[in-house]
C-alpha positions as CSV (number, residue, x, y, z in Angstrom):
1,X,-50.4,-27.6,9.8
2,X,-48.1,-30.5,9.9
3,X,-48.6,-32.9,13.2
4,X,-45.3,-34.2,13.4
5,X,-42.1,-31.9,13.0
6,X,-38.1,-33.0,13.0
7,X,-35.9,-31.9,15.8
8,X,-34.4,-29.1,14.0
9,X,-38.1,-27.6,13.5
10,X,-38.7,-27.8,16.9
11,X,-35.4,-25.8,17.8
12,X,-36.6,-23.1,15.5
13,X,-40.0,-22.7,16.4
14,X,-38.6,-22.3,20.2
15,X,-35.7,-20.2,19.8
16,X,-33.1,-23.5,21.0
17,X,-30.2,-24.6,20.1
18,X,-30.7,-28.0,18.1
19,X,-28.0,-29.0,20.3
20,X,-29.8,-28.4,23.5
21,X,-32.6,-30.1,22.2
22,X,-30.6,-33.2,21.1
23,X,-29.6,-33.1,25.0
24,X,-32.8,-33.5,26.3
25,X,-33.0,-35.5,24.3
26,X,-30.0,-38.1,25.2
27,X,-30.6,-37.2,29.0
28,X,-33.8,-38.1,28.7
29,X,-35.5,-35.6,29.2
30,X,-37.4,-35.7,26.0
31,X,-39.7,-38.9,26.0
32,X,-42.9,-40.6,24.6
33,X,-44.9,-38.9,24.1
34,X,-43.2,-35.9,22.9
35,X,-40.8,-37.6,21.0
36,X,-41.4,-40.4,18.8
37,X,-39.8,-42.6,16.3
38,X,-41.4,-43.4,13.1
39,X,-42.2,-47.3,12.2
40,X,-39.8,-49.2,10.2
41,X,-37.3,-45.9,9.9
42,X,-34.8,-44.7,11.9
43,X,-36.3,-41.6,11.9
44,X,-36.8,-39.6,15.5
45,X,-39.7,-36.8,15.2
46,X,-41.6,-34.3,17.9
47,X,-45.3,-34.3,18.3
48,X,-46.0,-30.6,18.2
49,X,-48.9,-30.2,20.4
50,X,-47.1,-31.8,23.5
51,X,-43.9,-30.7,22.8
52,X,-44.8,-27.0,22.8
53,X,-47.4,-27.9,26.2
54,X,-43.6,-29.8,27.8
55,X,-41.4,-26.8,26.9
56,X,-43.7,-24.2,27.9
57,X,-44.6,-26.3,31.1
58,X,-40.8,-27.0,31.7
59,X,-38.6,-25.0,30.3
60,X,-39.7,-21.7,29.7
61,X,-39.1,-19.1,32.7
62,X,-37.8,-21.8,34.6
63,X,-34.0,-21.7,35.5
64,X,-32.1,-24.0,37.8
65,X,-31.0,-22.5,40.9
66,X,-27.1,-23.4,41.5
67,X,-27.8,-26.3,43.9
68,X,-29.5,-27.7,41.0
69,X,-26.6,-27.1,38.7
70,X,-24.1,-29.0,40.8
71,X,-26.4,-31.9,40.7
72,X,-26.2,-32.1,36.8
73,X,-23.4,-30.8,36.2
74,X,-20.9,-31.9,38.7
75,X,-19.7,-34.9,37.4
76,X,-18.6,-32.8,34.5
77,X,-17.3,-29.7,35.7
78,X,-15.1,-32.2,38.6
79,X,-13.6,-34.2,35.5
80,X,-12.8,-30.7,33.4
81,X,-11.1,-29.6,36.6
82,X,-8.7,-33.4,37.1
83,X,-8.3,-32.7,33.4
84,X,-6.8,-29.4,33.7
85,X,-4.7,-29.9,36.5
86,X,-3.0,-33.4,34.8
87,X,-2.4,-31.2,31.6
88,X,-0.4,-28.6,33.5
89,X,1.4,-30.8,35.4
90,X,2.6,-32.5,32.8
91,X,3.2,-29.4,30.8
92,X,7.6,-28.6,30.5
93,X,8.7,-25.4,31.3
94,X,11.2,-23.6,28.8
């Protein structure tokens, strides 16, 4: 059984998106020890013990309540709303 395992591994063997993990992983959510990044490569890899103990200790059966989600997510969802209303004001009507 391998100690180390790539991202993509790690999405599989919990069912994620790889592109949930990679934002956990740019949020910082994912960190030393879980994730670490192999000497004199640019290579980024999960240590499988502790990353199985953080998601099952973190993520599984855990979901945010809304307050939550308005703390991460309101920067985002404010800008996607500015952005829609510029792009249909400056929509012409036929």
């Amino acid at each position: 059984m391998k100690k180390y395992i790539q991202l993509k591994e790690g999405a599989e063997i919990t069912s994620t998106p790889f592109k949930t993990i990679q934002r956990w992983k740019r949020d910082g959510e994912l960190t030393h020890p879980v994730l670490l990044k192999i000497k004199g490569s640019n290579r980024i890899v999960l240590d499988k013990e502790p990353f199985l103990n953080w998601f099952k200790e973190k993520k599984l059966g855990q979901a945010p309540s809304l307050k939550d989600n308005l703390k991460i997510y309101g920067d985002r969802l404010k800008a996607m709303r500015e952005a829609r209303n510029l792009v249909r004001r400056n929509m012409v009507r036929r």
